[in-house]
N, C-alpha and C positions, 0 to 999 in steps of 0.2 A: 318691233311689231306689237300694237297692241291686242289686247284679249280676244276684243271682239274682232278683229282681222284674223286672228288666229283659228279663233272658233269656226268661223266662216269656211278658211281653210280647210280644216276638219270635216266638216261636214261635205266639203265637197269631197274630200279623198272618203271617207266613209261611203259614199252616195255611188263611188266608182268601185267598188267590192266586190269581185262576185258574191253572189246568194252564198257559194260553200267556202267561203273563206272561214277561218277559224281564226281565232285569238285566245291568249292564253296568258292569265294571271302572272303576274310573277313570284307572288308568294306562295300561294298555293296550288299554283298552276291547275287551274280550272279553266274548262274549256269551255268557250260561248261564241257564240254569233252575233252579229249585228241584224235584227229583226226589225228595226225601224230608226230612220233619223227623223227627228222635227227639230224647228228651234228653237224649241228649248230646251230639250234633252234628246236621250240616244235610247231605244227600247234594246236589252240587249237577252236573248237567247239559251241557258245555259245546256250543257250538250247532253250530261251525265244527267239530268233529271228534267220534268215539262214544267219549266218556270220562268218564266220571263219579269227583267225587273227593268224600271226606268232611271237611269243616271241623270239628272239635271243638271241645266246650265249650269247653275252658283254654284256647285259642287266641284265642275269643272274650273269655274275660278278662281274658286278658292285655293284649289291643286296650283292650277298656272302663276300665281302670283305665289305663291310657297317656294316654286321651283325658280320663281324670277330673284328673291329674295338670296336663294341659295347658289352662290357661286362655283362651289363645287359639286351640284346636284343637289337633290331632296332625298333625304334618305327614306328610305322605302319602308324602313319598321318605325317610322311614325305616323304612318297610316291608321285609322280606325280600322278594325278587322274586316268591317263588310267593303270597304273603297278599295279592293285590290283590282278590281277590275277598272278604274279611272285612270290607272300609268298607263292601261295595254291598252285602252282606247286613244288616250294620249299619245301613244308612241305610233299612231298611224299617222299623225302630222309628219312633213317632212323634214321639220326642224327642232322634233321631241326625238329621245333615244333611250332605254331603257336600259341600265347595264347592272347584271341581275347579280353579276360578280363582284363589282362596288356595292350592290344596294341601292342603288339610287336613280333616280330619272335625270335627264340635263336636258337643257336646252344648246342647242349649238347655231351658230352661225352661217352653216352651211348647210346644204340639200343631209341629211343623212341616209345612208344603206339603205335599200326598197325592203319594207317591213312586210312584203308577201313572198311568201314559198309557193312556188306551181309546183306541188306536189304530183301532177300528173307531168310533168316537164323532167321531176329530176328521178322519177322513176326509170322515164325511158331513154334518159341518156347519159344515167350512172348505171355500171352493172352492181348490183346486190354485193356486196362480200364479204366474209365472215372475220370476225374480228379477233385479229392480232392477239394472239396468247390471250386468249379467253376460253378457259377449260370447259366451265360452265355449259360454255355454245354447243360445242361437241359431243361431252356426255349427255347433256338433255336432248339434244338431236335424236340420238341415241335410245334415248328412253321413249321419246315418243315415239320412234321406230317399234320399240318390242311392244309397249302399249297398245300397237294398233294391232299388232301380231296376235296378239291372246286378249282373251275373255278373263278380263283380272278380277273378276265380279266372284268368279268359281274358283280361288287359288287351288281347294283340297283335288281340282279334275285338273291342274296343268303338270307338264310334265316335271319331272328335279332338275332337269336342264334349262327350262323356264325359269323356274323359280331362281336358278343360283344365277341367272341372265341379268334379271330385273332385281335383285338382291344387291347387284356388283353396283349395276349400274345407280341405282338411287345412293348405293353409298359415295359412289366416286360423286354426284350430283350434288348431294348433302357437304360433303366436304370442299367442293369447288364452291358451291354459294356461298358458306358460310365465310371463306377467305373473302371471295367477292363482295361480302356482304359488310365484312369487317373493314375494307378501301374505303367502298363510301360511306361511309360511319365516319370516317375519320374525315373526307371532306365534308359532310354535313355536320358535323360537330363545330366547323366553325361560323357555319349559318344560321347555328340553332339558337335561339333564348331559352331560360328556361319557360318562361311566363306565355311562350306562344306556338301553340302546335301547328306544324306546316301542311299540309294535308296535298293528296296525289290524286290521282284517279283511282287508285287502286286500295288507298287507305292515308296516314296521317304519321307524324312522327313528332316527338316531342323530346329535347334536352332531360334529360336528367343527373340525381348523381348518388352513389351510394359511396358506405364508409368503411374500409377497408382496416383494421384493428391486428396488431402484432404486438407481442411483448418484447418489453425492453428486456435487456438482460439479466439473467435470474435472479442474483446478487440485490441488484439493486431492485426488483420490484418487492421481493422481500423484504430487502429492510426499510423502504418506506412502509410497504403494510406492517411491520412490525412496530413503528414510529409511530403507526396509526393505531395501535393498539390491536393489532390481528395476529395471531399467534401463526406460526408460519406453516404450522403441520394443518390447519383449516385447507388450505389452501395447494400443496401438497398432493400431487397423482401420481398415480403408475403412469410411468413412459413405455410407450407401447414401443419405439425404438430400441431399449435398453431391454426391457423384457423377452424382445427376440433377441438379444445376444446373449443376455443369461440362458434361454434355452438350449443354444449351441455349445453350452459348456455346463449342462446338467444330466441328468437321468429324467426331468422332468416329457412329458409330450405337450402337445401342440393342444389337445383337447384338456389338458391338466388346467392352463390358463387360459386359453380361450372358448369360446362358444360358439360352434362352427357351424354354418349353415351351408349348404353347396345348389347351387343353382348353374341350370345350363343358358347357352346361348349360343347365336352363331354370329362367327366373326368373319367378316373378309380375309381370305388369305391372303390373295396373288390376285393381278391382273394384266391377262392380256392384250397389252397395247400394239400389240401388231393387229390380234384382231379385229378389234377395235377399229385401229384406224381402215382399217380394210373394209369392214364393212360401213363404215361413216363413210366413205369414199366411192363404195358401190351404191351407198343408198340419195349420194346426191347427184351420180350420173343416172340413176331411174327416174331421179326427179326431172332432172333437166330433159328426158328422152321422152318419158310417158304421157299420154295427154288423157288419160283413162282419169274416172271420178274419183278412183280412191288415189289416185294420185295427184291431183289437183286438190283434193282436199287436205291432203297431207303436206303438198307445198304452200296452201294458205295456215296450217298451224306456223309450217318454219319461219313463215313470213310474220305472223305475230309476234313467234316465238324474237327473231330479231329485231323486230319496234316494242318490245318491253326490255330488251337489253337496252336499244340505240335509251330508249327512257329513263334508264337506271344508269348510264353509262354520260349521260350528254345534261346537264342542268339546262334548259331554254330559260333566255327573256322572254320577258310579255313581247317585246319587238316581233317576235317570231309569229310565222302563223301559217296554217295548212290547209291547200285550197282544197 
């Protein structure tokens, strides 16, 4: 098929979109709209800010004869930084696909996958459900429960039972993201460049690398600095290791060779997981039962609170999109 049959295409699947359709970059995953087709370019919408820019023809051709060229796809990080939005328009064609896991855009020979999600279609006939050994879900559940509970603005007026509530729970929260946090690290670690920061709704992430520094063993960095003309006692410390064991077999004290400073703080002890789950388990049967405002309001956080996991949890193609 040539370009301009192509394009044609496009424009007609563009032209049949609902008004709230959404698309979404695949590198940066930025959300936009389709705000006007002509032909010769596509006016497109973007969602997070009031900007609208126009993609033109040639720009489009230039993409479709790149991906025609490429037999195995077009790889997606040879993009100029501002054309990420050109795959995801692309991939509304029925014979364009965006596979965000290779990197790449392809052409295929065949109808591909329908590049629309009826978001109002698969709300009502999937039921919601909380994801599979994900700790994260539950203690922030959790937290936004006691949250709503107290006036966190006045900690010195809440009760100690309060405080040691929301105390637990942000730590169990902190330690559950930070795991969670460390999973996708490591799959985006293999998506990262360093040279190009990937940016989200919510902020940007960037490759980097630091230099981790261990001495070889004593012996021998010694008598290289000693080759090098550095006399070895320069170089030469008190081991703080050896020092506590000379103390367990002196007359000396602890304040003889150190300088001790003492500071308090509060630690997590213990945590109640039966309560826990108990009330995580009472607080989603209120949900499901009550039709009251503070509970509707409360089940649109949980509901956010689960579409910034499903987000952090799920990479989209630009193919994707949400009516």
């Amino acid at each position: 098929m040539s370009f301009t049959a192509s394009w044609h295409t496009l424009l007609e699947e563009l032209d049949d979109l609902p008004e709230s359709a959404t698309l979404i970059t695949p590198l940066s995953h930025q959300q936009f709209r389709i705000a006007d087709v002509q032909d010769a370019r596509v006016i497109i919408q973007f969602e997070d800010r009031d900007e609208t820019r126009p993609l033109q023809r040639d720009q489009f051709e230039t993409l479709y004869r790149r991906i025609k060229d490429a037999p195995g796809g077009f790889d997606l990080d040879r993009l100029p930084a501002d054309a990420d939005p050109y795959p995801a328009v692309w991939s509304i064609h029925p014979r364009f696909e965006v596979d965000e896991d290779a990197g790449v855009i392809t052409q295929s020979e065949v109808v591909t996958a329908t590049q629309v999600v009826d978001a109002e279609q698969e709300s009502t006939d999937e039921e919601r459900t909380e994801p599979d050994g994900l700790d994260v879900y539950s203690d922030a559940l959790l937290l936004i429960d006691a949250l709503e509970r107290h006036d966190v603005t006045t900690f010195s007026e809440l009760e100690t039972d309060a405080l040691v509530n929301l105390y637990t729970l942000l730590s169990d929260v902190q330690r559950d993201a930070n795991e969670f946090r460390k999973e996708i690290a490591d799959v985006l670690l293999a998506r990262l460049h360093h040279d190009r920061p990937v940016s989200g709704q919510y902020g940007s992430v960037q490759r980097t690398s630091r230099r981790n520094r261990s001495l070889k063993d004593d012996e021998e960095v010694l008598e290289r600095l000693e080759n090098a003309g550095i006399d070895r006692e320069r170089v030469l410390s008190v081991d703080r290791s050896k020092v506590d064991e000379a103390l367990e077999v002196t007359m000396l004290s602890e304040s003889d060779v150190y300088e001790v400073e003492e500071s308090e703080y509060v630690r997590k002890a213990e945590v109640d997981e039966d309560v826990k789950e108990s009330r995580l388990q009472g607080l989603k049967d209120r949900l499901a039962a009550s039709e009251d405002d503070e509970a509707n309001q409360l089940r649109e956080e949980v509901e956010e609170l689960e579409q910034r996991i499903d987000d952090l949890t799920s990479f989209r193609t630009g193919t994707e999109m949400q009516g």
